[in-house]
Phi, psi and omega in degrees: 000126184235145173245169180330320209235007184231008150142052190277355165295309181287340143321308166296343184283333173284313189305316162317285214297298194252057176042006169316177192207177209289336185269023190232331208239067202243155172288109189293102178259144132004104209103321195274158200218182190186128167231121199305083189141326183266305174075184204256156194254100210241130169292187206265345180273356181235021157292000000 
């Protein structure tokens, strides 16, 4: 999960390179979370 100040260029550069897709790669809103165990929980502005 990458947010606005922590990288959504290298992200999008991972997501091109290694085929990933937006529910594998996700871009980080307000809100969104990560759980260990779990994954990630991204709110409906970062579906």
């Amino acid at each position: 999960m990458a947010g606005h100040c922590t990288g959504v260029e290298v992200l999008m550069r991972l997501r091109a390179g290694l085929d990933l897709t937006r529910a594998t790669a996700v871009v980080g809103a307000v809100g969104s979370h990560f759980v260990y165990g779990k994954g990630i929980h991204p709110t409906e502005i970062a579906r």
